[in-house]
Residue, then its C-alpha position, 0 to 999 in steps of 0.5 A: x500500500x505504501x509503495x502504490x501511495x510513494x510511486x503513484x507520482x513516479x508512474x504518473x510522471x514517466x507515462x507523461x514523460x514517455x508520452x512526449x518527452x519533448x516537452x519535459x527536455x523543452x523545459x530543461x532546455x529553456x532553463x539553462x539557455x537562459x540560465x545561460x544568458x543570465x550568467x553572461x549578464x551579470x558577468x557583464x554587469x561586473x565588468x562594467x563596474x571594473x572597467x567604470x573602477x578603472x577608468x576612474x583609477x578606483x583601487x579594486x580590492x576584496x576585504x573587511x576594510x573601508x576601502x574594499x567596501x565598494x567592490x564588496x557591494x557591488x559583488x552583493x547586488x550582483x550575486x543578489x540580482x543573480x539569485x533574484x532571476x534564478x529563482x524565476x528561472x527555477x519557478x518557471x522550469x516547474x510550471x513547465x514540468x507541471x503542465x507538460x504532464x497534461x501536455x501542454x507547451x511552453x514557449x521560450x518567451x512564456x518560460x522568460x515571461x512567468x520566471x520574470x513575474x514569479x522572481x519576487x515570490x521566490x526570491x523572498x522565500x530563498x531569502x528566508x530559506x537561507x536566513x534560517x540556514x544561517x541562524x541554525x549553523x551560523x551559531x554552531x559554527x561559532x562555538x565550534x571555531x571560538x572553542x572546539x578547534x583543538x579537539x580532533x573530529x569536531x570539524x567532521x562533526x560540524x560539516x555533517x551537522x551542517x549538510x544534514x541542517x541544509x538536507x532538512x531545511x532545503x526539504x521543508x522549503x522544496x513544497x512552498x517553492x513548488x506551491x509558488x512555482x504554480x501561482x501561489x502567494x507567499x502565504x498559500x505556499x507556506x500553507x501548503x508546505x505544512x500541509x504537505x509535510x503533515x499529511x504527507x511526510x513519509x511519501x514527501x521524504x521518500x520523495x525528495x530522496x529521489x529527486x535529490x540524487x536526481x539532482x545530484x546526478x546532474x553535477x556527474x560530467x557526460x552522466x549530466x547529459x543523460x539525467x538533465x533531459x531524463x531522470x532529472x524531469x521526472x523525478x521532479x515532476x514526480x515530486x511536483x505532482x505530490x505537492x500539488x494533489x495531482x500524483x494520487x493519494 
């Protein structure tokens, strides 16, 4: 029984994929052109800055001091504006995903338009996301660096603690992401968060398990190639429909 309940969303998704599987490598596809184009245009923005500091004889440095402040901020909104977009991005690949299951196409200036109205939404909750982050290894790290340095394994210690803090919180946050991918506000992503770990945990967890090593795989060279377009679309898209009611109860 629990093994139709986990899987109903795995078979759902591969029979959409196997359907038309153009669909789902369309939005692969999408998201790393524009991913793409994304990198070149904040690459270009930081060299902009560069070239107006060396114009102006301005010393390009990186620190905590007063002099290295500039560059410091320009780096931030950068990376800041990076992650604004990529959220976008990252909503619009799921709502491609959610509606090639029903077969429905997305073109390449609908995925550019819904990830430019869905950057705010996602942004805030990336924002929050890694404010707890921070809030839960930042002291821990701390105690670690001003006390424990000397005794052997603390180190290892702290690096597990810290990848099994950001699996959990990544996990819990994955529904709300999800939920504002597909058109939630703030409020209803959250809601649906808590219900979906509520009601849902044990499928939830398998679920995400299988969708993390999915999204493992993708960093493994020339393996990438295969599970980018194959077992990366399904298995978030499994993942999606679970969140979404979609995948069976």
């Amino acid at each position: 029984m629990l093994g139709d309940l986990l899987f109903s969303s795995i078979k759902r998704a591969f029979s959409a994929y196997s359907a038309k599987p153009f669909l789902f490598m369309w939005g692969s596809f999408a998201y790393f052109f524009l991913f793409l184009v994304l990198l070149l245009a904040m690459f270009g923005l930081l060299l902009i800055y560069f070239m107006a500091a060396s114009l102006l004889s301005y010393d390009i440095s990186f620190g905590l001091d007063a002099g290295s402040l500039p560059t410091l901020l320009a780096v931030t909104v950068i990376l800041l504006l990076l992650f604004y977009f990529l959220g976008g991005l990252n909503a619009a690949l799921a709502k491609t995903y959610y509606g090639a299951v029903d077969g429905a196409k997305t073109s390449l200036l609908d995925f550019y338009h819904y990830g430019l109205s869905r950057a705010p939404v996602m942004f805030g909750i990336l924002l929050m996301r890694e404010v707890i982050s921070v809030l839960l290894i930042g002291p821990v790290a701390a105690i670690y660096y001003y006390f424990l340095t000397e005794y052997q394994y603390m180190d290892m210690l702290l690096y597990l603690y810290a990848l099994c803090a950001i699996f959990v919180i990544h996990m819990l946050f994955t529904p709300a992401f999800i939920s504002a991918s597909l058109g939630s506000l703030p409020f209803e992503s959250f809601r649906a968060a808590f219900f979906t770990i509520k009601t849902k945990h044990i499928r939830f967890l398998g679920m995400y398990v299988l969708f993390a090593i999915a999204w493992l795989l993708n960093f493994i060279p020339l393996v990438q190639l295969f599970t980018v377009f194959t077992v990366y679309p399904i298995a978030y898209s499994a993942l999606i429909l679970l969140v979404s009611d979609k995948g069976g109860n």
